[in-house]
Structure formats: structure tokens, C-alpha cells
N, C-alpha and C positions, 0 to 999 in steps of 0.2 A: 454570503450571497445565496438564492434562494434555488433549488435544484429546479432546471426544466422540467416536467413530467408528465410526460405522454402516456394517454390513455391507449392500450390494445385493443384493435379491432378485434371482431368473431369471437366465438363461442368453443370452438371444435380445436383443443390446445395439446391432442393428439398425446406423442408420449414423451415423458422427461427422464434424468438419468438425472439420481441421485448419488454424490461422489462423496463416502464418509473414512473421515480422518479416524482410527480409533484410540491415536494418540495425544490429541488433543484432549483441551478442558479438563486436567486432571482425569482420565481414562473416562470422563461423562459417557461421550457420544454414545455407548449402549442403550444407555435411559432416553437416549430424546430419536436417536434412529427410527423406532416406529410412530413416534408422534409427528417427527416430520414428513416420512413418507405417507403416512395416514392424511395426514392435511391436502397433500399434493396430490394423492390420488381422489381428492376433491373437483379439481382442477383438471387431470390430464386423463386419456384412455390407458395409460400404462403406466408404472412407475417402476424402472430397473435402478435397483441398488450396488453402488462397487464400493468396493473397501481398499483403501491405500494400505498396501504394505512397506514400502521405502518409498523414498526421494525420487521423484519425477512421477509417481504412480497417477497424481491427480491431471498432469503435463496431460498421461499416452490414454487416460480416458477421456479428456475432453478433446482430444484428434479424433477417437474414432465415434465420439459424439457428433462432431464433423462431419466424418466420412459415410455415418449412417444416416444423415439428415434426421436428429433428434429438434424437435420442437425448442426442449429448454434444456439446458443443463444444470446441475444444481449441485453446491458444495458445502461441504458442514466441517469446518476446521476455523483455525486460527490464518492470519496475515501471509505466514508462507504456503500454506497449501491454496488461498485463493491468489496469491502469486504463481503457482505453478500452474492452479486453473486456465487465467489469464496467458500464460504461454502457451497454452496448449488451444485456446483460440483466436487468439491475435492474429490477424492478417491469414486467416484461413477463405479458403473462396467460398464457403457457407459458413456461414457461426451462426450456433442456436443462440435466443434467446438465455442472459446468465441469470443464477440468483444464486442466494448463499446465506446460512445461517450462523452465525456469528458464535465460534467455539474457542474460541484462545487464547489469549492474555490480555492484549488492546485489543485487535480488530479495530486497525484505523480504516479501515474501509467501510465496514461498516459505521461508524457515530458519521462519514461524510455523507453517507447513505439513509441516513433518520432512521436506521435500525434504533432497535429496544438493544439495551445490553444484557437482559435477560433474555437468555435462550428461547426456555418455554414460550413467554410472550412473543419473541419474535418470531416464532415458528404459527402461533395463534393468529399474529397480525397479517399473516401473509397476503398480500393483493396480487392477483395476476394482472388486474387492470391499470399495475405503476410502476411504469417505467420510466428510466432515461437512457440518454445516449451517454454510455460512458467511454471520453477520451481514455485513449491507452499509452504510457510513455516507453520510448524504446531506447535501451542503453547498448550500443553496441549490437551485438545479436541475441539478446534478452530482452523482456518485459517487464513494466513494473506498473503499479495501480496508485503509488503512494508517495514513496519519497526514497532518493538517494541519498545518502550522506557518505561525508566525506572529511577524515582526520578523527579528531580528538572523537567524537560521538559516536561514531561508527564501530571505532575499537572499542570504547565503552560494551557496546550491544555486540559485538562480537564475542568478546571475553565471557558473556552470561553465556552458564552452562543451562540445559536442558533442565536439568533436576530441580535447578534454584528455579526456574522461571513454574515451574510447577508446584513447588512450595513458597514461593515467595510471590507469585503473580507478576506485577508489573514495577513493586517494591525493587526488583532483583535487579531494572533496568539503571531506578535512579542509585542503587548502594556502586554500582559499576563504573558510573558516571566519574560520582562524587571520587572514588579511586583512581578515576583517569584524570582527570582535574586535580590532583594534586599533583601530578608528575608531569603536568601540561606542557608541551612543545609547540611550536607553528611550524607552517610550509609554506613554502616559495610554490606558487602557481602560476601558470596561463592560462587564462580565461577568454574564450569567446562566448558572446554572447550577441543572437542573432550577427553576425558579422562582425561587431567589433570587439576590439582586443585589450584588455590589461594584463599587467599582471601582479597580484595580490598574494600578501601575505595574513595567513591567519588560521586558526586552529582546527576550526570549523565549517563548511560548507554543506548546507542544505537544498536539495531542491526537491521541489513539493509538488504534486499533482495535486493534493485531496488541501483541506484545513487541517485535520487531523494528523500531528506527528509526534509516536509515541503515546498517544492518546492524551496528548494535549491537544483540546480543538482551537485553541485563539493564537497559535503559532502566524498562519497565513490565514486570519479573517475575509480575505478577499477570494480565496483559491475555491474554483468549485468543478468538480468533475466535467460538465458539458459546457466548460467555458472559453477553451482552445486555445490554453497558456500553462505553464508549467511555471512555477514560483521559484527564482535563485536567491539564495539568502549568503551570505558570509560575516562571522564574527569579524571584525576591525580590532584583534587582539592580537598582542605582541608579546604577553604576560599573563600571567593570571588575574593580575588587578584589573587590566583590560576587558577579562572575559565574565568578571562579577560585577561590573559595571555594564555590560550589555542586559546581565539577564534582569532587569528589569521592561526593557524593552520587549524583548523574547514574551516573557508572561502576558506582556499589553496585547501582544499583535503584531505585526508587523507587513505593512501595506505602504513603506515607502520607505526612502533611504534613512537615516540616522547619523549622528555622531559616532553610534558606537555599533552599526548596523549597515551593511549595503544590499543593498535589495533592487530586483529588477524581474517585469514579466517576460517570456521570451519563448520561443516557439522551436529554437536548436541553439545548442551549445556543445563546444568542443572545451575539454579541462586537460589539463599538461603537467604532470609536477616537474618543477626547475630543481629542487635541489636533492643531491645524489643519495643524500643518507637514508633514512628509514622510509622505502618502498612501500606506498599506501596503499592496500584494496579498499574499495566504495562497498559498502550493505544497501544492497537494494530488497528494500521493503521488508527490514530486518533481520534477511539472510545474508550472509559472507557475498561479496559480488568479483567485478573482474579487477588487475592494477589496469593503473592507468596507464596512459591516457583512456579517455572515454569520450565517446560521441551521442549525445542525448538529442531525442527529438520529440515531439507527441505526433499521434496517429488521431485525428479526431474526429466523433461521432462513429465512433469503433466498434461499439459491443453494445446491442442493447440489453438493457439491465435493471432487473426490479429492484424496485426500493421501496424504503418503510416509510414510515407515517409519521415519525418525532420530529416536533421543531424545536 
């Protein structure tokens, strides 16, 4: 589906805060730091630079982005620091203007967003005049811009260490996988979905905000940021033979139920694990998240948000 996109009124884009990861992209962000801020200060009256030291750092800079009423705010990392971003503006009583240059391994938010997955280029393409309203989904008392998952998948992307996803790239996700699928188990679930209730057994449970998971973009063909639905996916697997038999579907798309696929759009859901054994945590937006249960909802027309130019 095709992204809304709002042109910005006026001229006068005042000043932005630039938020850089220096951990990210293989230690890049040095080399492209002044080429971003250099573009921006194309754009704004001021450009203040911060640098993440630990976890939550990109969170307490875009609150007090907030709190100083900045124009834009701006972040240069990978999937979990513009997750952190996004928490740190979600349901604030002002939120700047977001944008974000794409530095990490996927960057599924970016390919939803027609970013370049070249840096350089996407720091060059930059438009202040294109925007969307980007929906934001809330799990709990957290934020996420992407995708939750849930079982076999999750502990996949959990299990990749730091190191590998820096020499292996996005390589590191699928070798992790393939390791968890051989020792594949299912779970007993409750699922609500907008109100109504089953409950389901199976390996795997996705839900999507973006098309892009993992940076695979034909997961959710349908899923688009400013569309004011959240995508629920679950494998219909009881075995492994079950779950190699789906991924052909998986590869295709998936934009309605299936044989070996149940799929549904939904605006809140509550998930339950029913059986007592191996206690699941969700990865939201490919960081470690909370156990369950969990309460999912979207926020939407949340953040406005620029984007690229690739279709």
C-alpha cells in the first residue's frame, strides 16, 4: 500500500536535534555524522548534536526534545535506537517533527518508509517537504514502530549476539533461525483479537505495524504505517513439517488467512500463554521485550514523520 504524504507548510524549520548511535553500522556513524548534520543545517536555524552512550540514551534525548519544543528531532542508528527514539516521543503533549537516517543491520522502518539503504544517499535525499503521520503501536508500557514477535522467532533474534550481527549483518538473523527451527516447539495461547477470543497453538506469532520484518518486505503486503491497523500473523504449526510448509506462504505475503497461516487486521489485542513450561518474552522491534501476558494496541496519526522517496 502506498504511504500518505503530506507536504509541510512554511519555510522557517527553526532548530532540530540530531541523535547519533556511535555504535551502530559497524562503528560508521563518524564518517557520515557531519554529512548528516551538514544537510540538516540546510534546512533548520540550528542543528544540536547528542551522542548515545548506553541504552535508553536516544529514550531521555527525545523527552527533552519535547520539553524544549525542538522543531524536528533526528536519529542516526539501527531499529533499536529508533525504537528508543519513538518512546521517548510517543504520547508526549508536544512531539517534534521525527526523521532518522538508517545505520543498522535491517532498518525495517526504514525500507516501510522508502528510505535508500544507502546511508550516504539517504542523508543526500533528504526532503523536509515529506512527510507522514506515523501510527505508533503500544505493548504494555512500551513502544514499538515495527513488529512484535512471539515464540520460536523471537528467541531466534534474541539469541544473536552483538558481535555476530556486526560481522555477519542480517546473515546472523537467518543462521539463528535455522538453529531454532531445528529444536522447534509450540505454545498453547489466548488470543484476543479486537474482542474476540481463541485459543491457538503454534510456534510462531507475528504482529506487524510496518510490511518490513526482518527486512523481509512481502511478509505483510497490505501493512502500511498511516493505515490504523496492526497486522496478526500466526504459524498453524504443530511440528516442523508444519512450519516448512507455511514458509512458502510467508515468502508470498500474506494478506489473508491460509491453510497453513491465520492472519487477521486488528486495532487491540490481549495474548495469554496457557501452558506452564518454557515462559516466553515477545522482542519488540528486535530487542528482548516483556513475558507475557501482553496488551497491544496502536496510537494513530501519532508522530509526524519524514520520509524517502523509493518506491
Amino acid at each position: 500500500m502506498a504511504l500518505v504524504v503530506k507536504e509541510r507548510s512554511g519555510n522557517n524549520h527553526e532548530k532540530a536535534m540530531l541523535i547519533v548511535n556511535p555504535s551502530s553500522g559497524s562503528e560508521r556513524s563518524k564518517d557520515f555524522e557531519e554529512k548528516a548534520a551538514s544537510k540538516l543545517s540546510e534546512f533548520f536555524d540550528a542543528v544540536q548534536v547528542y551522542h548515545t552512550q548506553g541504552e535508553g540514551d536516544s529514550t531521555s534525548f527525545c523527552k527533552q526534545a519535547c520539553r524544549e519544543r525542538y522543531d524536528s528531532v533526528f536519529d542516526m542508528g539501527g531499529d533499536g535506537t529508533v525504537d528508543e527514539a519513538i518512546n521517548g516521543l510517543a504520547e508526549q503533549p508536544y512531539i517534534p517533527k521525527f526523521g532518522f537516517f538508517p545505520l543498522g543491520t535491517v532498518n525495517d522502518l526504514a525500507r516501510a518508509l522508502h528510505f535508500s539503504m544507502e546511508l550516504l544517499e539517504a542523508i543526500e535525499e533528504f526532503d523536509p517537504n515529506r512527510l507522514v503521520d506515523l501510527y505508533v503501536g503500544r505493548i504494555n508500557d512500551h513502544y514499538f514502530m515495527n513488529v512484535v514477535a512471539i515464540g520460536v522467532l523471537p528467541e531466534a533474534i534474541n539469541d544473536v549476539e552483538s558481535e555476530d550481527k556486526t560481522k555477519l549483518g542480517k546473515f546472523a538473523y537467518d543462521l539463528s533461525a535455522v538453529n531454532n527451527l531445528i529444536s522447534m516447539e509450540t505454545f498453547q495461547f489466548r488470543v484476543s483479537l479486537d474482542g474476540a477470543e481463541e485459543n491457538i497453538e503454534t510456534s510462531t506469532i507475528l504482529i506487524g505495524l510496518t510490511n518490513s520484518i526482518g527486512g523481509f518486505e512481502t511478509i505483510f503486503p497490505e501493512a502500511n504505517v498511516n493505515d490504523g491497523f496492526l497486522n496478526f500473523l500466526s504459524i498453524k504449526d504443530k511440528n516442523l513439517l508444519d512450519t516448512i510448509k507455511a514458509v512458502p506462504d510467508l515468502l508470498k505475503g500474506i494478506d489473508s488467512s491460509t491453510q497453513n497461516i491465520k492472519y487477521k487486521r486488528f486495532k487491540s489485542c490481549v495474548i495469554k500463554q496457557l501452558d506452564s513450561g518454557h515462559t516466553l518474552n515477545v522482542n519488540i522491534d528486535g530487542d528482548p521485550g516483556p513475558e507475557l501476558p501482553i496488551s497491544i494496541q496502536i496510537l494513530p496519526q501519532h508522530i509526524h514523520t519524514y520520509c524517502g522517496n523509493k518506491k
